[in-house]
KOLKOLLO-812511 format. One record per residue (C-alpha): residue number from 1; residue in three letters; x, y, z. Coordinates in steps of 0.1 Angstrom, whole numbers. Each point is the difference from the previous one (the first is absolute). Layout:
N
REC     k     r       u       v       w
REC   NUM   Ala       X       Y       Z
...
end
This chain:
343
REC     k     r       u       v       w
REC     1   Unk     351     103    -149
REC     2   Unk      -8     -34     -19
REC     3   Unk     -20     -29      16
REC     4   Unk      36     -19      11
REC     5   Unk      15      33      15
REC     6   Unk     -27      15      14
REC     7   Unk      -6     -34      17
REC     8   Unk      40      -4      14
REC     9   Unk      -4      34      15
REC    10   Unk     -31      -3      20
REC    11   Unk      20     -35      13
REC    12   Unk      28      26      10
REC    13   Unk     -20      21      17
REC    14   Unk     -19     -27      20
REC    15   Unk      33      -7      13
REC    16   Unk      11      35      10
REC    17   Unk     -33       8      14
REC    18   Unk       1     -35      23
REC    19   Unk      33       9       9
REC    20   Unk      -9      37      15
REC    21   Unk     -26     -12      15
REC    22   Unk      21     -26      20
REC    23   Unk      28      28       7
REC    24   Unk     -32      22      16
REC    25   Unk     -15     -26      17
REC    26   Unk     -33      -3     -17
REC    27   Unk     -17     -24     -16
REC    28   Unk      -6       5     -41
REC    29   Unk     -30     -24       0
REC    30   Unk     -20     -14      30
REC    31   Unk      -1     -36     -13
REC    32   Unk      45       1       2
REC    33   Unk      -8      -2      40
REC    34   Unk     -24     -35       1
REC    35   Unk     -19      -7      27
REC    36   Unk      15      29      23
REC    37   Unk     -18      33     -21
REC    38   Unk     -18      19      23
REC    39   Unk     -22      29      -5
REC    40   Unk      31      26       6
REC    41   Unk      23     -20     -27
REC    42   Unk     -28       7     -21
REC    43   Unk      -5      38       7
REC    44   Unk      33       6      -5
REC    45   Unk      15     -20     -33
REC    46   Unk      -1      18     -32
REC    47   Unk     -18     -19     -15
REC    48   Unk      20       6     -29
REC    49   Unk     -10     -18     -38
REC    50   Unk      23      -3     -27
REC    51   Unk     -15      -7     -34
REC    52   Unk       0       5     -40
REC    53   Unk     -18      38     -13
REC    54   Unk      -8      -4     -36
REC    55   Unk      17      31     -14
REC    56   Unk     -19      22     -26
REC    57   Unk      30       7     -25
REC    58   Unk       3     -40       1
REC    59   Unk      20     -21      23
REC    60   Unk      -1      -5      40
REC    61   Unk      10      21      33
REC    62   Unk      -4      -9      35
REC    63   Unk     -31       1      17
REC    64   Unk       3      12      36
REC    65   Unk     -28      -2      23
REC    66   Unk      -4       9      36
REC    67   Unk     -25       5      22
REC    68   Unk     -15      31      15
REC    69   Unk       5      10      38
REC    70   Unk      33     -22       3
REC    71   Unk      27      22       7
REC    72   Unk      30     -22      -2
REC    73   Unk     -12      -6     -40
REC    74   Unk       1      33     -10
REC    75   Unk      35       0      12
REC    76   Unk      10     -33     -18
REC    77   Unk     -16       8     -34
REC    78   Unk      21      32      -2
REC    79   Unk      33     -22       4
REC    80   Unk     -11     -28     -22
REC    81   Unk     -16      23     -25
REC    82   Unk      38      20       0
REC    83   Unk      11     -31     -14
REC    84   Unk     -20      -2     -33
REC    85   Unk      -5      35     -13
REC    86   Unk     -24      12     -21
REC    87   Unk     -15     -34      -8
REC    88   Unk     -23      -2      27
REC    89   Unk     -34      -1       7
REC    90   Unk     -11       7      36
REC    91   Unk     -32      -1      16
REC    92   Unk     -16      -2      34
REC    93   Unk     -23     -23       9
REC    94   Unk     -25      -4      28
REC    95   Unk      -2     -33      23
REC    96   Unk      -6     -25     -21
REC    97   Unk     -27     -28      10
REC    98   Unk     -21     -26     -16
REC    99   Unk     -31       9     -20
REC   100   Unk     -29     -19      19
REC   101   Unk     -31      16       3
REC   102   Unk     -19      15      35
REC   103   Unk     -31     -15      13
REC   104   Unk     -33      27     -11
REC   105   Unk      -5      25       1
REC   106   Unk      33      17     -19
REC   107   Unk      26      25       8
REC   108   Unk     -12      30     -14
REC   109   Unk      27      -1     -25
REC   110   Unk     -15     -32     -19
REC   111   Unk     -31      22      -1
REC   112   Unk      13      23     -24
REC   113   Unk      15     -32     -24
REC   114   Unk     -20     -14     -31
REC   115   Unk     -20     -31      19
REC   116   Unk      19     -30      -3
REC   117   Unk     -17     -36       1
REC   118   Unk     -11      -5      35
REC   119   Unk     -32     -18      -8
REC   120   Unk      -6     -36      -3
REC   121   Unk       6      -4     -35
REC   122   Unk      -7     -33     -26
REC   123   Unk      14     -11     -20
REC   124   Unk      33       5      16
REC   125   Unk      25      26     -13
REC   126   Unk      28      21       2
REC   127   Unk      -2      27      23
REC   128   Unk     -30     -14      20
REC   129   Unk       7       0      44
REC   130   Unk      11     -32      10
REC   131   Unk      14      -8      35
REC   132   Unk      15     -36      20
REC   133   Unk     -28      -3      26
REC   134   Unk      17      18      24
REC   135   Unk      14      29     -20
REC   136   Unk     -15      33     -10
REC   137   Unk       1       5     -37
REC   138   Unk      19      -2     -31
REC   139   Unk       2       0     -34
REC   140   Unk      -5     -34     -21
REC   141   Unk      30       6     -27
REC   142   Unk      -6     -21     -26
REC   143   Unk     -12     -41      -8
REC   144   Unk      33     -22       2
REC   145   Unk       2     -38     -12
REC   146   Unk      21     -31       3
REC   147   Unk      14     -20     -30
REC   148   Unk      -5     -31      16
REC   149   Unk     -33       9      13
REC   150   Unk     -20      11     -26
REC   151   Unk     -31      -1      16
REC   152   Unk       5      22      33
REC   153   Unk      -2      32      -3
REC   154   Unk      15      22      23
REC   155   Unk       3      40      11
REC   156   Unk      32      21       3
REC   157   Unk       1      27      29
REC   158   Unk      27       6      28
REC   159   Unk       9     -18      32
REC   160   Unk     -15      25      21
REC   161   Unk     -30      -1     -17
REC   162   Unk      -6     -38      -3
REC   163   Unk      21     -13      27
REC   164   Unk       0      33      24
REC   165   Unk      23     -22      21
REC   166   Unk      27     -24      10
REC   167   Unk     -23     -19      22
REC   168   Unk     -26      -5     -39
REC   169   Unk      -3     -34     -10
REC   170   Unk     -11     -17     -33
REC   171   Unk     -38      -5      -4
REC   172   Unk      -4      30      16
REC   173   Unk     -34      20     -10
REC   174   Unk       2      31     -25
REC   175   Unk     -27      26      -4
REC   176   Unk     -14      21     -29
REC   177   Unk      -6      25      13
REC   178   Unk      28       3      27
REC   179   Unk     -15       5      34
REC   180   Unk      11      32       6
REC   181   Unk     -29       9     -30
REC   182   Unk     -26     -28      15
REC   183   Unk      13     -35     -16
REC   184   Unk     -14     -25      25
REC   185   Unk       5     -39       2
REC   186   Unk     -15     -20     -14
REC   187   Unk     -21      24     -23
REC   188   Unk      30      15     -16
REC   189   Unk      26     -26      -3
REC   190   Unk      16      -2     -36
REC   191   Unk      33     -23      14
REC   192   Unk      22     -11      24
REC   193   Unk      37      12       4
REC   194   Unk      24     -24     -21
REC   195   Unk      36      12       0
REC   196   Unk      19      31      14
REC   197   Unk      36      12      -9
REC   198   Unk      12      -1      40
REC   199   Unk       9      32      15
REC   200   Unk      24      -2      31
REC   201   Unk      12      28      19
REC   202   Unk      41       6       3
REC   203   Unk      -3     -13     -39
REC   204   Unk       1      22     -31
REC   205   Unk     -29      -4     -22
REC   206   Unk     -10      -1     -35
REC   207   Unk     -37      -4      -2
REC   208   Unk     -27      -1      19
REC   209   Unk     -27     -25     -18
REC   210   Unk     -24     -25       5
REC   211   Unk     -27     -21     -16
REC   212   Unk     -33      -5       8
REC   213   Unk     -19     -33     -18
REC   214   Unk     -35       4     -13
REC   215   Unk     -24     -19       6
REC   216   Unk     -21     -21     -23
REC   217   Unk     -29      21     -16
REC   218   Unk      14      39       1
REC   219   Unk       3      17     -27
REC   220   Unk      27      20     -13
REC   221   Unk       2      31     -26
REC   222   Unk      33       1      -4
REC   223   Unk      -4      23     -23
REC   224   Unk      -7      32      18
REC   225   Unk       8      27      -1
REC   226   Unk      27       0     -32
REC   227   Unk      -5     -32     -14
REC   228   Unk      21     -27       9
REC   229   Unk      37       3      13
REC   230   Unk      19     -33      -7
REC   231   Unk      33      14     -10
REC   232   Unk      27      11      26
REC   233   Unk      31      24      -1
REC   234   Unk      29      13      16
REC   235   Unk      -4      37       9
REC   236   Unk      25      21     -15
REC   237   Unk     -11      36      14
REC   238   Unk     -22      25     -15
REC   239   Unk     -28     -22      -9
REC   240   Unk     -38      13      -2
REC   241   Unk     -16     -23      26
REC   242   Unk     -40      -2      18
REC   243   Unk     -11     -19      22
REC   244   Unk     -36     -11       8
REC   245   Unk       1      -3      41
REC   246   Unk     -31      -4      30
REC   247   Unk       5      33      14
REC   248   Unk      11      26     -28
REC   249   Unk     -13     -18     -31
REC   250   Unk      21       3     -33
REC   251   Unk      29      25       8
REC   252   Unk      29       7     -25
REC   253   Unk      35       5       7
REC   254   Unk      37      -3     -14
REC   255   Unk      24     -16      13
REC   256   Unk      26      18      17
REC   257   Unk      26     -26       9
REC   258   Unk      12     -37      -3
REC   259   Unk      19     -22      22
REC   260   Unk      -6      20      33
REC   261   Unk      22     -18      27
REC   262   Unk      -9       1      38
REC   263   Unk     -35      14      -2
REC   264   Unk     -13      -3      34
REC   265   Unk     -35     -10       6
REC   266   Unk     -21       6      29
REC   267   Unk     -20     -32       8
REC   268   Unk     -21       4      33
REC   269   Unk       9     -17      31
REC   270   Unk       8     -39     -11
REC   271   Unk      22       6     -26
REC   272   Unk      16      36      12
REC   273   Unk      22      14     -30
REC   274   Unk      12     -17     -25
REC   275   Unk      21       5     -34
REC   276   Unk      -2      -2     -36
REC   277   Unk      22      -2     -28
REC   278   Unk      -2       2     -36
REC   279   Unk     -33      20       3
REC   280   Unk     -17      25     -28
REC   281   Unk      -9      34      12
REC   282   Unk     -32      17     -17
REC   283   Unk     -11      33       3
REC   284   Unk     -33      18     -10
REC   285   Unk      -8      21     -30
REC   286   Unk     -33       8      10
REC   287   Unk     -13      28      25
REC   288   Unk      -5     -27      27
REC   289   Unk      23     -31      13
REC   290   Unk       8     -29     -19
REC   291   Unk     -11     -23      29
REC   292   Unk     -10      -1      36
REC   293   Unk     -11     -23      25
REC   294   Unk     -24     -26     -14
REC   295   Unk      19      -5     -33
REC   296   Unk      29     -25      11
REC   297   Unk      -1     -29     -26
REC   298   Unk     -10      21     -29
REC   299   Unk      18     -10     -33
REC   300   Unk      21      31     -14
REC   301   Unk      -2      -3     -39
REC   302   Unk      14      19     -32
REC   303   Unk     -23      17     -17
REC   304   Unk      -2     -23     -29
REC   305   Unk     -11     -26      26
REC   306   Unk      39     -18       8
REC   307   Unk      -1      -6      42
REC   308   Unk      32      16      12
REC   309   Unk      -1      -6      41
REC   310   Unk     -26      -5      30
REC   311   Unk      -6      27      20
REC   312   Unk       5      -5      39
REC   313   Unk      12      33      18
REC   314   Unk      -2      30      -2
REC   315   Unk       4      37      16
REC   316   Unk     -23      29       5
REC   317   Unk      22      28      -7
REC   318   Unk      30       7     -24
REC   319   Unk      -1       0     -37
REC   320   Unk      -3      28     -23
REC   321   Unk     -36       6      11
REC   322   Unk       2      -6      37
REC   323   Unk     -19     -28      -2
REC   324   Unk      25     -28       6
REC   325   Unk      18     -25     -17
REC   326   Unk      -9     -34      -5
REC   327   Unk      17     -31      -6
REC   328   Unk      -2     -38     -17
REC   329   Unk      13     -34      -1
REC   330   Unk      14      -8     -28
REC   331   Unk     -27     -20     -15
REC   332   Unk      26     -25     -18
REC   333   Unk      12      -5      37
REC   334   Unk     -33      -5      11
REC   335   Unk     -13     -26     -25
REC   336   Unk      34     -20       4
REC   337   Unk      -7      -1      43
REC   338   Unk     -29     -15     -10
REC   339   Unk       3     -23     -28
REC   340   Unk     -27      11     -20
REC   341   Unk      -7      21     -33
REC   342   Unk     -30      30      -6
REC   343   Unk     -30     -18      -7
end
């Protein structure tokens, strides 16, 4: 299918698969029943994600993706993958959550991983730990600026990671390192928290992002690790992509699919589950995952250097590999939230 068709049809198919699920009862996404999701509503809903799969002859299918240990979703991808045919890509996912990172020592899993950037590290860069205050760890993305402030300079990561909560306020401190790797205040302040795209539960989402605003007298290398990433673009599907992230270092990856509707996101008690539209799916072509906890915020880039999304989720099994799947803001989305441009 073309762009246009491919694009109709996945709208279709959002509309039969809401439908079944009100004729059975059960909720399609968590975030459709506001305030009133409890843990059972969660359990039970499919869970289901309707997206675009790059196809390798050319053109689009559907991407279907579901998670693992759901029964009712096995049920409803069968009936809304009847309607499509052979133009489908399915795959099963595990429960999504956010990316932070755990307080030392590390799962044994991280053991195994290339060693990310948990140190304190100056100048600033991408990659490097970074945390608000009261937050584990994350990744610092990338150096954003401001047109009408050309003298602030400011860092790009996710919500959770700068902000960590509703209740986070402007002026708040961030650390480099995060404190789940040792970042202290006052010794390792590098900023306070600036600007966050809100996240509200019983709301769809599109990003989760924030800014943090450097102080006066840190220095920045922008340009590690692959020189520096100023330009943006829309993710088609297929790409060659890396990432440089706190936790697994510089990963690569393809992406798998584009405009993934209703991904559901686990995040932790305050904010529950929420849900996320329009979102990039990326998968490993290494022997390892493409990311895991510790590398929320990392910028996911082409590999001649073009930033196609930020990374903010991901799973620990499904994919190809068995290493799960990983997805991304669009970074376009992102920057736009924000009102600010790569530095």
């Amino acid at each position: 299918m073309e762009l246009t068709q491919a694009r109709e049809t996945k709208k279709q198919l959002s509309d039969f698969a809401r439908d079944l699920a009100e004729r059975h009862g059960v909720p399609l996404a968590p975030y459709s029943l506001g305030e009133d999701v409890s843990a059972a509503d969660v359990v039970r809903a499919p869970t289901l994600s309707l997206g675009l799969a790059p196809q390798s002859g050319g053109g689009y299918g559907i991407a279907v993706r579901y998670r693992l240990g759901v029964p009712t979703a096995r049920a409803f991808v069968r009936r809304v993958t009847a309607e499509v045919g052979p133009q489908v890509d399915v795959r099963r996912t595990g429960r999504i959550r956010t990316l932070e990172g755990k307080a030392r020592p590390r799962p044994p899993v991280a053991t195994a991983l290339a060693a990310g950037e948990t140190d304190r590290v100056r100048p600033l860069r991408p990659g490097a730990s970074i945390a608000h205050v009261d937050v584990t760890a994350g990744t610092l993305g990338a150096f954003v600026a401001r047109a009408d402030e050309p003298d602030a300079r400011y860092v790009l990561s996710n919500f959770h990671v700068l902000a960590g909560s509703p209740s986070a306020r402007e002026g708040d401190v961030v650390l480099q390192p995060g404190p789940a790797d040792g970042g202290r205040d006052p010794a390792d302040r590098v900023g306070t928290l600036s600007q966050v795209a809100p996240l509200a539960p019983g709301e769809p989402a599109t990003v989760d992002a924030a800014l943090a605003l450097l102080d006066d007298g840190v220095g920045t290398d922008p340009a590690y690790p692959v020189g520096r990433v100023t330009t943006t673009a829309e993710a088609v599907g297929r790409e060659s992509v890396a990432k440089i992230g706190r936790t697994t270092a510089l990963t690569a990856g393809t992406v798998t699919a584009i405009e993934l509707d209703d991904v559901v996101v686990g995040y932790g008690d305050e904010l529950g589950v929420l849900s996320f539209d329009g979102q990039i799916e990326v998968e490993s072509t290494g022997e390892g995952p493409f990311s895991r906890g510790g590398d929320s915020g990392s910028l996911v880039y082409r590999e001649d250097g073009v930033a196609l999304g930020l990374l903010f989720a991901g799973s620990e099994t499904g994919g190809t590999n068995g290493t799960g799947l990983t997805y991304c803001n669009p970074i376009d989305a992102v920057l736009a939230a924000l009102g600010v441009a790569l530095a």
